[in-house]
KEGUGU-682031 format. One record per residue (C-alpha): residue in three letters; z, y, x; residue number from 0. Coordinates in nm, 4 decimals. Example, Ala and Ser with C-alpha at 12.3 -4.5 7.8 and 13.67 -1.06 7.14 Angstrom:
BEGIN
    r         z         y         x    k
  Ala    0.7800   -0.4500    1.2300    0
  Ser    0.7140   -0.1060    1.3670    1
//
This chain:
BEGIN
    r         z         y         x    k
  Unk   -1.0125    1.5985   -1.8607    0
  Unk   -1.3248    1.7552   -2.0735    1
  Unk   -1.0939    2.0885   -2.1053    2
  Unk   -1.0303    2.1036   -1.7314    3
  Unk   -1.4197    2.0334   -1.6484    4
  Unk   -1.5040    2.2814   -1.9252    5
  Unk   -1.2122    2.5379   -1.7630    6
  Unk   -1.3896    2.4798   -1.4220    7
  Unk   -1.7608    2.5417   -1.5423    8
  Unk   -1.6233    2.8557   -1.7414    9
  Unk   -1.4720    2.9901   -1.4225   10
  Unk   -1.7891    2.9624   -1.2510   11
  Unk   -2.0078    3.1153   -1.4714   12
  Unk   -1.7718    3.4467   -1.4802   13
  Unk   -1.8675    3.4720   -1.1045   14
  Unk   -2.1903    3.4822   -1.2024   15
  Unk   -2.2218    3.0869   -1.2351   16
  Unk   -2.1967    3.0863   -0.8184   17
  Unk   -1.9636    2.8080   -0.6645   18
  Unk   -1.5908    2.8672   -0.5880   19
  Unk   -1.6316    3.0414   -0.2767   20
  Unk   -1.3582    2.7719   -0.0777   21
  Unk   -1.5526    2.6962    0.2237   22
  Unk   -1.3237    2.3664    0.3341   23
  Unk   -1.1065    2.1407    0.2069   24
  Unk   -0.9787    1.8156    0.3932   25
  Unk   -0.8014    1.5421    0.2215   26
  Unk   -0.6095    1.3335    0.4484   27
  Unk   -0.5145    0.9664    0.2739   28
  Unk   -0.2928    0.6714    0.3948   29
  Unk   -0.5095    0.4525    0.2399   30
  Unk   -0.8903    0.3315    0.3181   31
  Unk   -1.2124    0.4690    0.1210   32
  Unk   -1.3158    0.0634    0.0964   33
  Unk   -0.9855    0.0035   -0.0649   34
  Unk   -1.0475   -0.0596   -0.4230   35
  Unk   -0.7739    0.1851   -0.5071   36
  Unk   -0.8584    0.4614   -0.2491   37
  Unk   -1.2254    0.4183   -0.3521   38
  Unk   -1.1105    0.5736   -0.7254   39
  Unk   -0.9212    0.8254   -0.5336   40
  Unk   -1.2073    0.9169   -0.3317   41
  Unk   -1.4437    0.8964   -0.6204   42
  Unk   -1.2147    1.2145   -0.7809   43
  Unk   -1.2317    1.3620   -0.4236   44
  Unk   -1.6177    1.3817   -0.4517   45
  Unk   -1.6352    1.4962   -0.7936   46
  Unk   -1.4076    1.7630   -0.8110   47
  Unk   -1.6154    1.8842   -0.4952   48
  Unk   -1.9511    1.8581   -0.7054   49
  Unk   -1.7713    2.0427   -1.0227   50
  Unk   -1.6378    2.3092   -0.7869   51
  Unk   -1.8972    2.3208   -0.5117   52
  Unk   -1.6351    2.3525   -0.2156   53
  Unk   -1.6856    2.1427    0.0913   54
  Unk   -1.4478    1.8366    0.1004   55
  Unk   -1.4074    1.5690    0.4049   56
  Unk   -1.1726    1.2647    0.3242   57
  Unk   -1.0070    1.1050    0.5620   58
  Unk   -0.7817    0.8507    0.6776   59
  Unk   -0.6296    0.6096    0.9239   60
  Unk   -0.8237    0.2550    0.9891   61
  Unk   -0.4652    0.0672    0.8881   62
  Unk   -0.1358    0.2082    0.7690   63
  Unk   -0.0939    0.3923    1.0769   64
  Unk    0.1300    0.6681    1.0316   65
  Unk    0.0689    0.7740    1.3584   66
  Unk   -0.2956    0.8410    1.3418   67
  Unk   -0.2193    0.9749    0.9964   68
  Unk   -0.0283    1.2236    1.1714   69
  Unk   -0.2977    1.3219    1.3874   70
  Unk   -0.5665    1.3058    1.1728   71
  Unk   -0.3542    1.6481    0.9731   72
  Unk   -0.2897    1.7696    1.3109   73
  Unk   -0.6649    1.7873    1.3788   74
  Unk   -0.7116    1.9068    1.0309   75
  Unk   -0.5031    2.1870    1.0761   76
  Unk   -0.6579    2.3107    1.3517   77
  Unk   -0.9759    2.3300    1.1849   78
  Unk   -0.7859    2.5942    0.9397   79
  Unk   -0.9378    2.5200    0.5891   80
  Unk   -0.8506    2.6569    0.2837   81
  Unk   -0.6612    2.3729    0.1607   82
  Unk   -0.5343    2.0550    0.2633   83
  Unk   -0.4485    1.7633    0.0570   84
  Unk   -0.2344    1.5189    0.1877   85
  Unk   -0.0302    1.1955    0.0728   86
  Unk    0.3237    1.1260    0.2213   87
  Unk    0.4214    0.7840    0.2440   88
  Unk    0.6549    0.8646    0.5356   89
  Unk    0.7862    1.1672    0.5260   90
  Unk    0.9973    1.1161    0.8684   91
  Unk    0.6675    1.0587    1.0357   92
  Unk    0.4066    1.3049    0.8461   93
  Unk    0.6654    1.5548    0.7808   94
  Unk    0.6416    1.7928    1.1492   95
  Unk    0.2127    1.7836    1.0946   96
  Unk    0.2670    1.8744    0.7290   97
  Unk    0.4851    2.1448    0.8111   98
  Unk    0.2551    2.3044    1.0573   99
  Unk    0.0040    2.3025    0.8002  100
  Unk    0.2276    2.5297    0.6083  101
  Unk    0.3180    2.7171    0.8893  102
  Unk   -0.0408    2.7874    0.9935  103
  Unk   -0.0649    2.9535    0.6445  104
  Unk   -0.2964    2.6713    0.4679  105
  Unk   -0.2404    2.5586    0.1182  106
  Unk   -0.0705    2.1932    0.0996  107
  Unk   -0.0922    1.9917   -0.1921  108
  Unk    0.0781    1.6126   -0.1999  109
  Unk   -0.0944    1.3287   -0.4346  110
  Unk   -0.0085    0.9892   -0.4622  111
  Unk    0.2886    0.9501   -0.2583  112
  Unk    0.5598    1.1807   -0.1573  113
  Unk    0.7191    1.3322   -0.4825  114
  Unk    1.0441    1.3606   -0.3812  115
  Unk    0.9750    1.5678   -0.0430  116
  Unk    0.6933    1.7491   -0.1309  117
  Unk    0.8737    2.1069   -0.2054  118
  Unk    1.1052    2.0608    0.0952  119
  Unk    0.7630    1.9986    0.3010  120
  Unk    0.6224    2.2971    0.1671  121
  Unk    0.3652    2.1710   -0.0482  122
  Unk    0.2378    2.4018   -0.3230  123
  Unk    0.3036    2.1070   -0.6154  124
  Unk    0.2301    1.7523   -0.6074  125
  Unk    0.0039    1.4953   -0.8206  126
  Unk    0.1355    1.1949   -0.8737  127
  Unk    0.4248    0.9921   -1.1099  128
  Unk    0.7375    0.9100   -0.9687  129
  Unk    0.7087    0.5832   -0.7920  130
  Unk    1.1009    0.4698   -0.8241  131
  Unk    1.0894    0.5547   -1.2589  132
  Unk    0.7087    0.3795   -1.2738  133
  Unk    0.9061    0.0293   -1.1748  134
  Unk    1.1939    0.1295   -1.3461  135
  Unk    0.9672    0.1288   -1.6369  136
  Unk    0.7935   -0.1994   -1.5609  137
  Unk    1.1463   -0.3893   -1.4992  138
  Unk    1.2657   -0.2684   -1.8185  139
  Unk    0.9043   -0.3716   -1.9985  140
  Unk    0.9384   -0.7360   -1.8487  141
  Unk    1.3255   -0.7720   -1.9474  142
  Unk    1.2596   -0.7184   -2.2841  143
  Unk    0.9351   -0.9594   -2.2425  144
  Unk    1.1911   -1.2589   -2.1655  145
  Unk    1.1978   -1.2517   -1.7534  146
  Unk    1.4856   -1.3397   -1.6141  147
  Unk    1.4032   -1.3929   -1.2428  148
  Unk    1.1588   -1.2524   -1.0784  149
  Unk    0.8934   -1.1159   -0.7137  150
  Unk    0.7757   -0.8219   -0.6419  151
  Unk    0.5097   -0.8694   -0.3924  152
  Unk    0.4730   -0.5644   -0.1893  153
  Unk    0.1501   -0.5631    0.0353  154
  Unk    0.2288   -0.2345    0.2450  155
  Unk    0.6564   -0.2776    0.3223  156
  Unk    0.7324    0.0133    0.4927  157
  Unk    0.5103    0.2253    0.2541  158
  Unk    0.8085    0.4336    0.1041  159
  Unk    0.6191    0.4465   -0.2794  160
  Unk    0.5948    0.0612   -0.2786  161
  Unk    0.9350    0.0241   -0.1444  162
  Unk    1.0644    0.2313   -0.4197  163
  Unk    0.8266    0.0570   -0.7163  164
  Unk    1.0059   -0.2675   -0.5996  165
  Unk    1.3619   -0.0697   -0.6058  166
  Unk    1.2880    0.0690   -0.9808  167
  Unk    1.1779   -0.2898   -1.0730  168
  Unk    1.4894   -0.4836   -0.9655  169
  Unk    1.7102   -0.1874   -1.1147  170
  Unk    1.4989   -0.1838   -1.5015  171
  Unk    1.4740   -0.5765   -1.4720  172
  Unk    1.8616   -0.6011   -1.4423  173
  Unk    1.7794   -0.9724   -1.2920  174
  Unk    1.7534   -1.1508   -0.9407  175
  Unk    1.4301   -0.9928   -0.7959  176
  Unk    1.2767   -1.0711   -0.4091  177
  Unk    1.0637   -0.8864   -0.2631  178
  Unk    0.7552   -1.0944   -0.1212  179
  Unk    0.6171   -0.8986    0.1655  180
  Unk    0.2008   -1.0165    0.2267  181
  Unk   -0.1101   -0.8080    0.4523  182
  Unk   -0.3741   -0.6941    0.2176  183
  Unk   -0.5068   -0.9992    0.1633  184
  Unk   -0.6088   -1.1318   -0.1839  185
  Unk   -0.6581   -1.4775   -0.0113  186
  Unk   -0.2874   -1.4824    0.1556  187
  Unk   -0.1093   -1.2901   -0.1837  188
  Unk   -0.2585   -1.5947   -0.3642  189
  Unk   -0.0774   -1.8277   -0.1247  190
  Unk    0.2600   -1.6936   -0.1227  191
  Unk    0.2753   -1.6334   -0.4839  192
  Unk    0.1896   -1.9710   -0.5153  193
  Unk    0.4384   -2.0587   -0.2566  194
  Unk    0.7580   -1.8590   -0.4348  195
  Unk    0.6660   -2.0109   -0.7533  196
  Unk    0.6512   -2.3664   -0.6134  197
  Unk    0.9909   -2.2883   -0.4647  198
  Unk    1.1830   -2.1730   -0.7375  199
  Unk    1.0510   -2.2740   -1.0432  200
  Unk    1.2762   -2.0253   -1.1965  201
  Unk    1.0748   -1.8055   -1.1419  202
  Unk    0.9418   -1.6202   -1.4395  203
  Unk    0.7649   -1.2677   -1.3428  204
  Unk    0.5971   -1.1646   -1.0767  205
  Unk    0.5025   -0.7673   -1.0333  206
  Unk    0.2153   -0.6929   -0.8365  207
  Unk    0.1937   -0.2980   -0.6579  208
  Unk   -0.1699   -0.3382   -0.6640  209
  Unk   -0.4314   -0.4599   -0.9641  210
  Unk   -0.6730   -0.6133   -0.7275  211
  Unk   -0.5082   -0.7000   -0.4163  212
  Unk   -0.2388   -0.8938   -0.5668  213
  Unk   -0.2408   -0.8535   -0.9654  214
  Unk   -0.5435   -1.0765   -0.9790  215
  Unk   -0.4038   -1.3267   -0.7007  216
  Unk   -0.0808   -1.3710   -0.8811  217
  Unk   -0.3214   -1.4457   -1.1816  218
  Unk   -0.4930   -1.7207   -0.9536  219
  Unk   -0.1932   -1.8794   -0.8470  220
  Unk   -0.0148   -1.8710   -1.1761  221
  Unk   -0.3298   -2.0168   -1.3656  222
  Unk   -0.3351   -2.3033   -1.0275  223
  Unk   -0.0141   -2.3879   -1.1265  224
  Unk   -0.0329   -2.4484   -1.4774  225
  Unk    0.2513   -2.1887   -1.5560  226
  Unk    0.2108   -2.0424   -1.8619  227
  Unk    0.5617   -1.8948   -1.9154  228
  Unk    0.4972   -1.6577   -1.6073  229
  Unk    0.5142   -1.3076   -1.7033  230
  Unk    0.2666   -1.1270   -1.4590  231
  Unk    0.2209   -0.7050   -1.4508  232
  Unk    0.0543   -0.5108   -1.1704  233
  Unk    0.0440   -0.1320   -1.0855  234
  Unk   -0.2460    0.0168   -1.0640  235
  Unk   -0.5796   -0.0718   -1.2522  236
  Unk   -0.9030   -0.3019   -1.1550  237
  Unk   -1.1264   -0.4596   -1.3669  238
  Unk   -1.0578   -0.7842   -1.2891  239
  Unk   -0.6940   -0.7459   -1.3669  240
  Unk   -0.7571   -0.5463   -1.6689  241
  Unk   -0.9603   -0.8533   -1.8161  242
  Unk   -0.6533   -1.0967   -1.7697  243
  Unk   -0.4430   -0.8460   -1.9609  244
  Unk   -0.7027   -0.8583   -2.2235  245
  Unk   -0.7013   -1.2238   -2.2181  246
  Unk   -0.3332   -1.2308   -2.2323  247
  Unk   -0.3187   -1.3870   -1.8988  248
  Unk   -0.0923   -1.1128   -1.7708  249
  Unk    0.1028   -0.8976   -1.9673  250
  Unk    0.0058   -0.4972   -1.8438  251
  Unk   -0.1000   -0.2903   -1.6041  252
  Unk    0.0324    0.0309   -1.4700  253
  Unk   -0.1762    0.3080   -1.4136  254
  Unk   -0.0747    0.6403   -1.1963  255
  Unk   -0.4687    0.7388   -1.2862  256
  Unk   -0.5634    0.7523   -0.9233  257
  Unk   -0.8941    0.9482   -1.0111  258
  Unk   -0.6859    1.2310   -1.0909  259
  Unk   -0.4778    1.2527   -0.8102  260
  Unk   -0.7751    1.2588   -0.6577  261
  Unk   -0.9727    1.5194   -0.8826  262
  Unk   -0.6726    1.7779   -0.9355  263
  Unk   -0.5510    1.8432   -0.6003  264
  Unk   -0.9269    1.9571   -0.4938  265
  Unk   -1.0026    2.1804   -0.7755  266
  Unk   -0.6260    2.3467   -0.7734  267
  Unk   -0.6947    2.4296   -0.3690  268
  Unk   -1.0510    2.5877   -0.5001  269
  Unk   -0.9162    2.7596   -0.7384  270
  Unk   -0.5897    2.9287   -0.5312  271
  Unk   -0.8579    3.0067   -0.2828  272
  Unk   -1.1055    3.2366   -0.5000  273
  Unk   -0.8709    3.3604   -0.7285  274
  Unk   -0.4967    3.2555   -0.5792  275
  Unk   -0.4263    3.0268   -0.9237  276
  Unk   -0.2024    2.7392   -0.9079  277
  Unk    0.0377    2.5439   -1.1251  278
  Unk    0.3973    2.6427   -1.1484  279
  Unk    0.5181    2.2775   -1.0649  280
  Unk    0.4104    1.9173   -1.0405  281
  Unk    0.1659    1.7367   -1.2638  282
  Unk    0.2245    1.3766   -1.3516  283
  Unk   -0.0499    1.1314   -1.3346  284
  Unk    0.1141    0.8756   -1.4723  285
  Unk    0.2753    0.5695   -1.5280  286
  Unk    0.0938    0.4783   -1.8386  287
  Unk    0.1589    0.1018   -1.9261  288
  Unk   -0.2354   -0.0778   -2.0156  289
  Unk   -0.1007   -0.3422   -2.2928  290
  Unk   -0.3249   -0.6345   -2.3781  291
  Unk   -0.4805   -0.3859   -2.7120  292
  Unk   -0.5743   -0.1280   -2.4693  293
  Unk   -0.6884   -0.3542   -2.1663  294
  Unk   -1.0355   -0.3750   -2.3187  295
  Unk   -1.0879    0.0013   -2.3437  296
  Unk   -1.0614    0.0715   -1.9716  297
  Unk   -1.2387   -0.1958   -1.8415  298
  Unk   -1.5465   -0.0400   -1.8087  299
  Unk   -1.4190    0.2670   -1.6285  300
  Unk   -1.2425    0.0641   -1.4169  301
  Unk   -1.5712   -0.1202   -1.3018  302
  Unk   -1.7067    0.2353   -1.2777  303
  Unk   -1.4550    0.3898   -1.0047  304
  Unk   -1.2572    0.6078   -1.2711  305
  Unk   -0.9841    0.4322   -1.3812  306
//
């Protein structure tokens, strides 16, 4: 990170220590700003505009509405920037507005969601990990933990990349695994974790696709049942969560390092649009698996909107 910032401030002093000359740069996001996720996104948004000195707007549907998703790069494009950064959950849905972007002759870049369609979209490179090998990874962790049956409590079905983080789980678990589906509600997660575990008290491990919508709640309703053998992970990082992996009240965290995939994306744009640079291919965020000896480390950027 210090050797991109430093990279950045180096390129602006060569022009004489003025701003990248990018006038515009939209990010359109599937997910809410007042999301605790999204806001770490955001957060990377914002800076990468201060370290670059382009003009960034963020913006995004009031629910998971791919629909107004779709319009919201529609109305994006016609305001021709010199980039656009956009996340695909749907790809059937986004894909036409996404192309147009391309076909208008403005920069896409993918984060977050949308790997696997990205290039055939058009999109310049995308910043992200690979949803589907991130649960993979998590299944497998848990297996070797001891879990033998387990939830995976998905709090946006229909979002492709959670769909796909519960498919990788079930396939690196290599046990029974049901997917829980919830609203993003801490309050109703808590209940129907609770609820699955009081059903089937064979039950061991419960994967959460979000630290502080449902990592923490699964934490609650394990801890209000008394059930100690429960193995609990979560993707995705809050401080809260982090602190019950410290604790040893859940076993790890997955992080995709939102902050990047909102940081990168911005400052690539700026930097195609002065001086046409750009990665030859993808960059992986993540997954990086937060164990209980490196829980403690993060916690504070977590509580800070970084991590």
């Amino acid at each position: 990170m210090k050797t991109l910032l430093a990279t950045v401030a180096a390129t602006a002093a060569l022009a004489g220590a003025a701003p990248v000359m990018a006038q515009d740069i939209i990010v359109v996001a599937h997910g809410q700003a007042n999301d605790p996720f999204w806001s770490v996104v955001k957060n990377g948004v914002e800076k990468a505009a201060e370290h670059t000195g382009v003009s960034v707007d963020f913006r995004s549907p009031e629910t998971f509405d791919m629909v107004a998703m779709s319009q919201l790069i529609d109305a994006a494009v016609n305001q021709e920037p010199d980039g656009l950064v956009v996340s695909i959950p749907d790809a059937d849905a986004l894909g036409p507005s996404i192309e147009r972007a391309v076909a208008a002759g403005i920069p896409v870049i993918s984060m977050n969601s949308g790997s696997d369609v990205a290039a055939e979209l058009g999109a310049l490179l995308h910043v992200g990990q690979s949803e589907y090998d991130a649960g993979v990874a998590a299944g497998e962790k848990l297996a070797a933990m001891g879990g033998s049956k387990g939830i995976c409590v998905n709090q946006e079905v229909g979002n492709v990349s959670l769909d796909l983080r519960c498919q990788g789980f079930a396939d690196g678990f290599g046990q029974e695994v049901s997917v829980i589906p919830t609203q993003n509600d801490p309050t109703e997660v808590q209940a129907k974790v609770r609820a699955a575990l009081e059903a089937d008290e064979d039950v061991d491990t419960v994967l959460g696709l979000g630290a502080s919508l449902v990592g923490e709640p699964a934490v609650a309703a394990v801890e209000a049942l008394g059930r100690n053998d429960v193995l609990i992970a979560s993707f995705d990082l809050s401080a809260g969560f982090l602190e019950a992996v410290s604790e040893g009240k859940a076993s790890f965290a997955i992080d995709q390092q939102q902050f990047l995939q909102g940081y990168l994306p911005v400052v690539f744009l700026a930097m195609n649009a002065e001086y046409g640079l750009v990665p030859g291919g993808d960059v992986p965020s993540g997954p990086n698996l937060v164990t209980q000896d490196a829980a403690g480390l993060v916690i504070e950027l977590s509580a800070q909107g970084i991590r």
